[in-house]
BAPAKOL-236437 format. One line per field, with one value per atom (N, C-alpha, C, CB): z, x, y; residue number from 1; atom name. Coordinates in steps of 0.001 Angstrom, whole numbers, plus 500000, padded with zeros to 6 digits. Each point is the difference from the previous one (the first is absolute). Glycine has a CB too. Layout:
% residues N
Z <- c(Z|...)
X <- c(X|...)
Y <- c(Y|...)
bagu <- c(NUM|...)
bamar <- c(CA|...)
***
This chain:
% residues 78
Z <- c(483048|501128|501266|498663|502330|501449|501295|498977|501382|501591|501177|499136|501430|501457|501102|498938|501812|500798|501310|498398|502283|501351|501167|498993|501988|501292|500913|499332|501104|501657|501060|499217|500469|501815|500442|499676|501670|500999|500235|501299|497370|500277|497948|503217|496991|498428|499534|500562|499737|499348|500143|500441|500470|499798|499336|501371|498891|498527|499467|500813|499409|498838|499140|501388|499447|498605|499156|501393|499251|499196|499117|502031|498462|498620|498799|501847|498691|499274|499140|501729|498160|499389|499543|500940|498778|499108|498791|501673|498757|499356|498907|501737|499158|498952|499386|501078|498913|498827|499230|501150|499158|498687|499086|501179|499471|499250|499333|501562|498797|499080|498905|501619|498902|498941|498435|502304|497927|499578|498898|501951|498434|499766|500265|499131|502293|500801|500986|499589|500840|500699|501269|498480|502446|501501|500926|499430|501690|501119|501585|498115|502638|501198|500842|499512|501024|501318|500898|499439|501860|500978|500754|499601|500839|500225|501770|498005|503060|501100|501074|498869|502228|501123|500575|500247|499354|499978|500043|498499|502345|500269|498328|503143|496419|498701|500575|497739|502596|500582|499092|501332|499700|499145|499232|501379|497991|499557|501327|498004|501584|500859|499728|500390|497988|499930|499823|501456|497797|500278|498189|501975|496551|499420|498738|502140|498010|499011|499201|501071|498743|498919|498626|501827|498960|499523|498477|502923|497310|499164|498906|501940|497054|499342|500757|499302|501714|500267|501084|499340|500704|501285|500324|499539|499185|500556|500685|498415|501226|500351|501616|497271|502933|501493|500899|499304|500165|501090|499831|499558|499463|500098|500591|498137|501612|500571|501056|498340|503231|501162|500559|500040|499405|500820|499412|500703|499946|499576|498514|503007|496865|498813|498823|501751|496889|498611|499198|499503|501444|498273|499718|500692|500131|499464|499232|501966|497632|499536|498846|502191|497270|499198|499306|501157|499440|499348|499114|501917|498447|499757|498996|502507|497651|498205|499297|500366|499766|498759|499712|500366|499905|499406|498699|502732)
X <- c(501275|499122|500829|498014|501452|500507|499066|501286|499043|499208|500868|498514|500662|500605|498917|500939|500090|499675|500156|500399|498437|500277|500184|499771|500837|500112|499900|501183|497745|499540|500201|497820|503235|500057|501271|499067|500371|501225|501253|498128|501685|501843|500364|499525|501425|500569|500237|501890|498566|500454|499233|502111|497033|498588|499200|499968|499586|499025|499510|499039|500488|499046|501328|497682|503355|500928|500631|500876|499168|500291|498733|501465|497775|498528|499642|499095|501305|500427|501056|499358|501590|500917|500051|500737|497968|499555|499672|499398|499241|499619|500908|498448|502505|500632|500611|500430|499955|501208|499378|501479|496980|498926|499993|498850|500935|499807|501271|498258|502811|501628|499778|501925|497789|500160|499066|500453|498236|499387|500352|498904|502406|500092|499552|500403|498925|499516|500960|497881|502126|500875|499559|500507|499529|499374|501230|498084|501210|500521|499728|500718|499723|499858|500268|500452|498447|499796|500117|498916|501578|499836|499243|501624|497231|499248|500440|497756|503083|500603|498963|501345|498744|499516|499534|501444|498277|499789|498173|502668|496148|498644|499925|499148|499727|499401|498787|500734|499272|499170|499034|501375|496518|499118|500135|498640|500265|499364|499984|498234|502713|500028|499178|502070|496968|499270|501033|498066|502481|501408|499667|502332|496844|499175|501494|498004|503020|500916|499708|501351|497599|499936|499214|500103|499623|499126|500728|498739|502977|500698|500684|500382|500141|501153|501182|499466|500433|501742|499367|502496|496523|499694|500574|497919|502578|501149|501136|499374|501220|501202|499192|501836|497135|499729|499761|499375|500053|500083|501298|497752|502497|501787|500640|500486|500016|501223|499586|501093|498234|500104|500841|498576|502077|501089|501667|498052|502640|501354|500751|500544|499011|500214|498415|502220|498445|498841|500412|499937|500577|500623|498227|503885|495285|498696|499340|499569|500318|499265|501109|498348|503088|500705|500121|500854|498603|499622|498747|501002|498046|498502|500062|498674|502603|499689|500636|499607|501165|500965|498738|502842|496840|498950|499203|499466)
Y <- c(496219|500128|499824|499151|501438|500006|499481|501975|497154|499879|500234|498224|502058|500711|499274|502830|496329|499073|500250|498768|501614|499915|499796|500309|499511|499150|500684|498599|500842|501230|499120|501577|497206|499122|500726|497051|503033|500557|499037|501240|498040|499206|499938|497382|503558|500930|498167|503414|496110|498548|498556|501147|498795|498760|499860|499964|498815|499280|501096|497785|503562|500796|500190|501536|498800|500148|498464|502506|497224|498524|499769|498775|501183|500223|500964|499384|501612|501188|499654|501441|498096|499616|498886|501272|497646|499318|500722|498642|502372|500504|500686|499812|501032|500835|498834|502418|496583|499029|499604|499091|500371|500153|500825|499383|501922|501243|500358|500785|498764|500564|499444|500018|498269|499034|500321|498234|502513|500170|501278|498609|502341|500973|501394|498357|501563|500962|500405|499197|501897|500677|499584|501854|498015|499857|500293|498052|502892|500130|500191|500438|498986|500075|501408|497616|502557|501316|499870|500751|499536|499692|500731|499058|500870|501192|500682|498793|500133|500452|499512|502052|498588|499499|501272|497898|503304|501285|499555|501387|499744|499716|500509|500389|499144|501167|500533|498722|502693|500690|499979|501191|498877|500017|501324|498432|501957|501568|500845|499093|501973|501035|501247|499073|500643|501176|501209|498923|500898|500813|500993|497499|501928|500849|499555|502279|496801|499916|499271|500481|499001|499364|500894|497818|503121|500732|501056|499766|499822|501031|499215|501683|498267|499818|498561|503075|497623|499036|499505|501414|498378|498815|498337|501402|498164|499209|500481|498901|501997|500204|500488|500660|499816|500162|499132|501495|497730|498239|499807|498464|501251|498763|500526|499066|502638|500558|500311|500727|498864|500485|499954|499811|499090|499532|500338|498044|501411|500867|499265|500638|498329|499357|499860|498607|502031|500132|498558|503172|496033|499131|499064|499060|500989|499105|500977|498363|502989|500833|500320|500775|498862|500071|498691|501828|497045|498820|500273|498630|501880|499657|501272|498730|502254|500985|499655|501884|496445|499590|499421|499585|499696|498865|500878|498524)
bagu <- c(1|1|1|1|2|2|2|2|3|3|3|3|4|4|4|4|5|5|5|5|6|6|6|6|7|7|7|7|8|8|8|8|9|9|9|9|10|10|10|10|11|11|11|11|12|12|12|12|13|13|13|13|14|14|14|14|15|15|15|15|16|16|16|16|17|17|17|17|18|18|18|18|19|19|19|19|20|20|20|20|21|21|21|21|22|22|22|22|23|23|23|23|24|24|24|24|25|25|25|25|26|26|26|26|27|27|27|27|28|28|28|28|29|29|29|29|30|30|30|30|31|31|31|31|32|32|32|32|33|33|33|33|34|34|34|34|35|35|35|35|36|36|36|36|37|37|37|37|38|38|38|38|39|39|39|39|40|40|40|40|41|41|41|41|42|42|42|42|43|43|43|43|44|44|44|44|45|45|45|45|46|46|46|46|47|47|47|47|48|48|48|48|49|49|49|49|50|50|50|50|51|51|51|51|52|52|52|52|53|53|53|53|54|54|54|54|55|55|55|55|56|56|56|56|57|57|57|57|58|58|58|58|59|59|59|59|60|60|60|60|61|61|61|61|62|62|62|62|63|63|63|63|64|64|64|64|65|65|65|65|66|66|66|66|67|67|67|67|68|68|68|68|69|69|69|69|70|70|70|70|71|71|71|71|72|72|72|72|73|73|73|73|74|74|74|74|75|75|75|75|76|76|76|76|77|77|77|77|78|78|78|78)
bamar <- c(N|CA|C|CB|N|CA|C|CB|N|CA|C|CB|N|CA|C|CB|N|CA|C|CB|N|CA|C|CB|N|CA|C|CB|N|CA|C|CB|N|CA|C|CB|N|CA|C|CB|N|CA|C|CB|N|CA|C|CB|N|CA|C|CB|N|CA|C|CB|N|CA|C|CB|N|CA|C|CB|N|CA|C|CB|N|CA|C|CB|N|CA|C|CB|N|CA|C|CB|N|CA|C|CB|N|CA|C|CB|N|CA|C|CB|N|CA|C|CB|N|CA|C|CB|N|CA|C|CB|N|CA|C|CB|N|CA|C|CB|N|CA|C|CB|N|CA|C|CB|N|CA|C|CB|N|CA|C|CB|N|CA|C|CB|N|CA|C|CB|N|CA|C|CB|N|CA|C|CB|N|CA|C|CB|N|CA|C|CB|N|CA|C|CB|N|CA|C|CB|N|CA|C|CB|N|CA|C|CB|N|CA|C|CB|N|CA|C|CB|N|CA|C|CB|N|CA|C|CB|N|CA|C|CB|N|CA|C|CB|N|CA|C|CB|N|CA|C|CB|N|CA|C|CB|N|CA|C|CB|N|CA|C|CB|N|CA|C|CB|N|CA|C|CB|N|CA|C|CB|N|CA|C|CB|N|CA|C|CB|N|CA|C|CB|N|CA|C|CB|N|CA|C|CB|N|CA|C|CB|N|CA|C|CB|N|CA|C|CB|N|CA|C|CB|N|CA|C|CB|N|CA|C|CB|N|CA|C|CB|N|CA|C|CB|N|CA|C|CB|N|CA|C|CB|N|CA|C|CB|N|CA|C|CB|N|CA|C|CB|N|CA|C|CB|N|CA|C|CB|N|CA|C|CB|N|CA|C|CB)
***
């Protein structure tokens, strides 16, 4: 099994990650895979009505707006 842990505070290395990284040493210890995301400091835009979810690869249409896929290449290992 895999968890994918995420951190949406605008500081890549404070307590959410230090908490986060409780979690995951639980979860190693346990024999679970766990890993930390950094989700950035980037807005996450609402619904743009934009009709992508509506197809096939509608992940890959939210995640990849931006110039980096590695959160939408995380979430098809899992």
């Amino acid at each position: 099994m895999k968890v994918l842990l995420l951190n949406g505070s605008p500081y890549k290395n404070g307590c959410t990650y230090t908490a986060l990284s409780e979690v995951a040493e639980v979860l190693n210890s346990e024999n679970i895979e766990a890993e930390i995301f950094y989700i950035g400091t980037e807005p996450i835009a609402p619904c743009k009505d934009c009709r992508a979810c509506t197809n096939d690869s509608f992940i890959f249409n939210i995640f990849c707006s931006t110039d980096s896929c590695e959160f939408t290449n995380i979430l098809f290992e899992i």
